[in-house]
C-alpha positions in Angstrom: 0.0 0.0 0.0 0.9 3.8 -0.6 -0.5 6.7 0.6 -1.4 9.4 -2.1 0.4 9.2 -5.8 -0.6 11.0 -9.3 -3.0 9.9 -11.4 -1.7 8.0 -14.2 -2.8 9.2 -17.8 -6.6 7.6 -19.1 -7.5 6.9 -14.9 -10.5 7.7 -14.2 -11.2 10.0 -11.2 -13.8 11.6 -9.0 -14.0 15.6 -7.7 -15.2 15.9 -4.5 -15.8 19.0 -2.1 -16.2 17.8 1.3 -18.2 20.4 3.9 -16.5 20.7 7.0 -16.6 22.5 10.0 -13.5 24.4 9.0 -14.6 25.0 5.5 -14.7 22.8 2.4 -12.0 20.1 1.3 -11.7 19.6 -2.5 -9.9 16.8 -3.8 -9.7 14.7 -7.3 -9.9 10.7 -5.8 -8.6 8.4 -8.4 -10.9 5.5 -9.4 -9.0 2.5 -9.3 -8.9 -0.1 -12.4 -8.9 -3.2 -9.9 -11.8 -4.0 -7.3 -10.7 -2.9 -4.2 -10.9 -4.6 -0.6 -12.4 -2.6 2.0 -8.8 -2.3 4.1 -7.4 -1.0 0.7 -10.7 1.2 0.8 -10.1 2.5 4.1 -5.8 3.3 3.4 -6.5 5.4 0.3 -8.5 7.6 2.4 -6.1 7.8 5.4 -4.7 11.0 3.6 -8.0 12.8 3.6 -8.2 12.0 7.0 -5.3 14.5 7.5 -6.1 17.1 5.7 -9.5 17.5 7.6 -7.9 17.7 10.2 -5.3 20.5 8.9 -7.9 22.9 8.5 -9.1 22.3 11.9 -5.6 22.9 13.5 -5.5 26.0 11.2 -9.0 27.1 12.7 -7.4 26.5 16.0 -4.4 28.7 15.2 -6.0 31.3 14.0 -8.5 31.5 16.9 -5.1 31.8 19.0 -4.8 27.8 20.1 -2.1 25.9 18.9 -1.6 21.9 19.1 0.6 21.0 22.2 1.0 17.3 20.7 5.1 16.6 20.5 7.0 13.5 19.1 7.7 12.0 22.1 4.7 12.7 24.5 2.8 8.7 23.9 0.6 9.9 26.3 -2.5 9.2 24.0 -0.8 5.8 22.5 -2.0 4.5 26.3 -5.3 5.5 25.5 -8.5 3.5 24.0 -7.6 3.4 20.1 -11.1 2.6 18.5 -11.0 1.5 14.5 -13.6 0.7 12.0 -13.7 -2.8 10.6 -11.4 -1.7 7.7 -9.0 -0.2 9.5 -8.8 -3.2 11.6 -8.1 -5.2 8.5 -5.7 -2.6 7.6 -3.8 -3.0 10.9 -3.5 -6.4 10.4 -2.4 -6.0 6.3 0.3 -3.9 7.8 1.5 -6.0 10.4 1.5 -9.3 7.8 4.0 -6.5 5.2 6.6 -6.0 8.1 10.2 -7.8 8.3 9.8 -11.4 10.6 11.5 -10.2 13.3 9.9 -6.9 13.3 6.2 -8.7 13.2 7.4 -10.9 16.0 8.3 -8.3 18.0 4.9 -6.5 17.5 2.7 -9.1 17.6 3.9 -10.3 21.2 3.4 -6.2 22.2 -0.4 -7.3 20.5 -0.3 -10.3 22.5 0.7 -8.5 26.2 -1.9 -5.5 25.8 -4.8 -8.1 24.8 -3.8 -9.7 28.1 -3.5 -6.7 30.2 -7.1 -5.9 28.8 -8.4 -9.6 29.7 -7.1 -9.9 33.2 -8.5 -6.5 33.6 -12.0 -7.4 33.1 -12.4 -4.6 30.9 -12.4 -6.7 27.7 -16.0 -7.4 27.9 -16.9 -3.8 28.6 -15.4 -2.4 25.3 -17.0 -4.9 23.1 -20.3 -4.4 24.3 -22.9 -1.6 23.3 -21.7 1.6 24.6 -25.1 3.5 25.9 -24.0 7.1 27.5 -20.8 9.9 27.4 -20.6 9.1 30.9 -19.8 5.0 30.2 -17.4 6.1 27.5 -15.6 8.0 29.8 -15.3 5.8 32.6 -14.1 2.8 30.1 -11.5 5.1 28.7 -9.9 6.1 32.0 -10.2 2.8 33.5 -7.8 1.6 30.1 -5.7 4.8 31.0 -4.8 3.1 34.4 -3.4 -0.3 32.7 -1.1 1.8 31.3 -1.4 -0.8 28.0 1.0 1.1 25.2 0.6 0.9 21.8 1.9 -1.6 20.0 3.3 0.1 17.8 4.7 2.6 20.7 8.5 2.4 20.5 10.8 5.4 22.2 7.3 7.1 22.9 6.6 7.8 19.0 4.4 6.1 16.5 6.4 3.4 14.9 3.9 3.4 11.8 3.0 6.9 12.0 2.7 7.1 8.1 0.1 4.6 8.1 -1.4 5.3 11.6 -5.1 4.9 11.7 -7.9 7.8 11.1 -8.4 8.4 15.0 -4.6 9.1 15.2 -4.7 11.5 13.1 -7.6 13.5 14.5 -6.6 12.9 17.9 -4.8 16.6 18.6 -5.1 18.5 21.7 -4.9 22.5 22.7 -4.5 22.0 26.6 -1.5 21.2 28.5 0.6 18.0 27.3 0.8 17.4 30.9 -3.0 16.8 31.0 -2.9 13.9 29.0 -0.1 12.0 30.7 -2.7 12.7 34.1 -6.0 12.0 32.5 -8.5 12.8 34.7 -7.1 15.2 36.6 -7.0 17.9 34.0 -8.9 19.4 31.6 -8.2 18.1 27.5 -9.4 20.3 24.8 -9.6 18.4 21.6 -9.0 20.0 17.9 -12.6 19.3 16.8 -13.3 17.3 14.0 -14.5 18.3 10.9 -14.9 14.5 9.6 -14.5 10.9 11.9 -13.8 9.3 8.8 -13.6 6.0 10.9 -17.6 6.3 12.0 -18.4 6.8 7.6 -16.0 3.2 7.1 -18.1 1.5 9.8 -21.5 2.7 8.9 -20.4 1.6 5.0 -18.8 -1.8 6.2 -22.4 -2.3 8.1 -24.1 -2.1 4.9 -22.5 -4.0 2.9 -22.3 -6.5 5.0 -25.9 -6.4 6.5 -24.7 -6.4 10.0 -24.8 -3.5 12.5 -22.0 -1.2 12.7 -19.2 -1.6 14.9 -16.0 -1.0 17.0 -12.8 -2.9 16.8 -10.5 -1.7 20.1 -7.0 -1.7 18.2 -5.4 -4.3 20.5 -8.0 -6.7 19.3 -7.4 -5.9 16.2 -5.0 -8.7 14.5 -7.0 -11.6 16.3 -10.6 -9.5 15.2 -9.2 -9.4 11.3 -8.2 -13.3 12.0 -11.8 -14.1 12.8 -13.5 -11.8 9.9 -10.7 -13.2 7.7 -13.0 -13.8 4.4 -14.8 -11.0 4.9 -11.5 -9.0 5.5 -10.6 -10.6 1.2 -13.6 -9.5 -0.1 -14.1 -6.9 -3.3 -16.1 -4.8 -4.5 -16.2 -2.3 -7.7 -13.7 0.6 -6.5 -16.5 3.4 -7.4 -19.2 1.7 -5.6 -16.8 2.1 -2.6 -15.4 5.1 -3.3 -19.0 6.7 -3.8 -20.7 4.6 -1.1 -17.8 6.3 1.4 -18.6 9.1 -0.1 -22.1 9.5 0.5 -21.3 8.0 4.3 -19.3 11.6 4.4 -22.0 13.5 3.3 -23.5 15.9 6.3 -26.5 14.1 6.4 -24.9 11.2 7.7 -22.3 12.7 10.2 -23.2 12.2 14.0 -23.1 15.4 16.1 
């Protein structure tokens, strides 16, 4: 996989002008010649992800708020990472691409934050239908406390920050860095999000597969794409995805 790239001469393509909270993103989306997998779906898109949330840092920065994330900081890599089905797959295609001893390595970090998760109890929790704010909340700081790192965390930095998940990318705070290593104990103000481009891939995955939507907690998410293996291979035509995301992106779809 590779993030962005021209289009080559005869491809077809499709304009688009996204309406965002920040203003509008326009973009020309190549239409690729080859059915596409819905982790192939979801990577092509990763890019868009970022520049939604580029205007939103530049709304913050001109409203006098600047992003106090640093290389280095991890604090949110300790945090609950939720991914769409797609993204899940795409996890796992990225894992599957790396050197043997590199995937060894990052599948036994997998392997200790699932555990760390199941002794905790909390596994059950995070699977199951979140009703309120307030749950959310308490779910999230009680994953805080394992102190369960990434595992792709290595020297407190992203280790596949080019190909880190939508939620990764929006995930930018204005308050004091310090906050976030203490969560709880401090305010966090988060850049607000035009677009959660990870709810559009799970409402679209829902549908085509005639299930309900759902979360995949990112530690789960190499043994989650094991089990949804076949469904995780299927294709569809590109511009039926490409639109059907599309339409998922539409304001009348967003939540608030």
């Amino acid at each position: 996989m590779s993030e962005g790239g021209p289009k080559t001469a005869g491809q077809q393509a499709i304009a688009i002008e996204l309406a965002t909270a920040h203003g509008p993103l326009r973009a020309m989306i190549p239409i690729p010649p080859k059915p596409l997998r819905l982790p192939e779906l979801a990577f092509n898109f990763m890019g868009m992800s970022s520049k939604v949330t580029d205007l939103a840092v530049q709304h913050e920065e001109r409203e006098g708020r600047s992003v106090s994330c640093r290389k280095g900081c991890g604090a949110c890599c300790r945090q609950v990472v939720p991914l769409s089905p797609p993204e899940a797959w795409m996890i796992a295609d990225i894992v599957a691409g790396m050197p043997p001893a590199r995937q060894a390595e990052v599948r036994a970090a997998f392997a200790t934050a699932d555990d760390a998760v199941a002794r905790s109890g909390l596994g059950a929790a995070l699977a199951g239908r979140i009703e309120s704010v307030g749950q959310m909340t308490s779910l999230a700081l009680q994953y805080f406390q394992l102190g369960a790192a990434c595992p792709f965390l290595r020297n407190e930095s992203c280790s596949i920050h080019p190909y880190r998940p939508s939620i990764c990318r929006e995930y930018l705070v204005t308050s004091p860095a310090e906050n976030c290593a203490q969560l709880g104990r401090g305010p966090i103000d988060r850049v607000p999000a035009g677009i959660r481009l990870s709810e559009a891939l799970s409402r679209l995955t829902a549908k085509l597969l005639g299930r309900e939507a759902e979360v995949v907690p990112l530690t789960q998410a190499l043994a989650w794409a094991e089990a949804h293996r076949e469904e995780g291979q299927r294709t569809w035509d590109a511009r039926t995805l490409l639109e059907g995301l599309l339409a998922e992106l539409s304001p009348s779809n967003r939540s608030v």
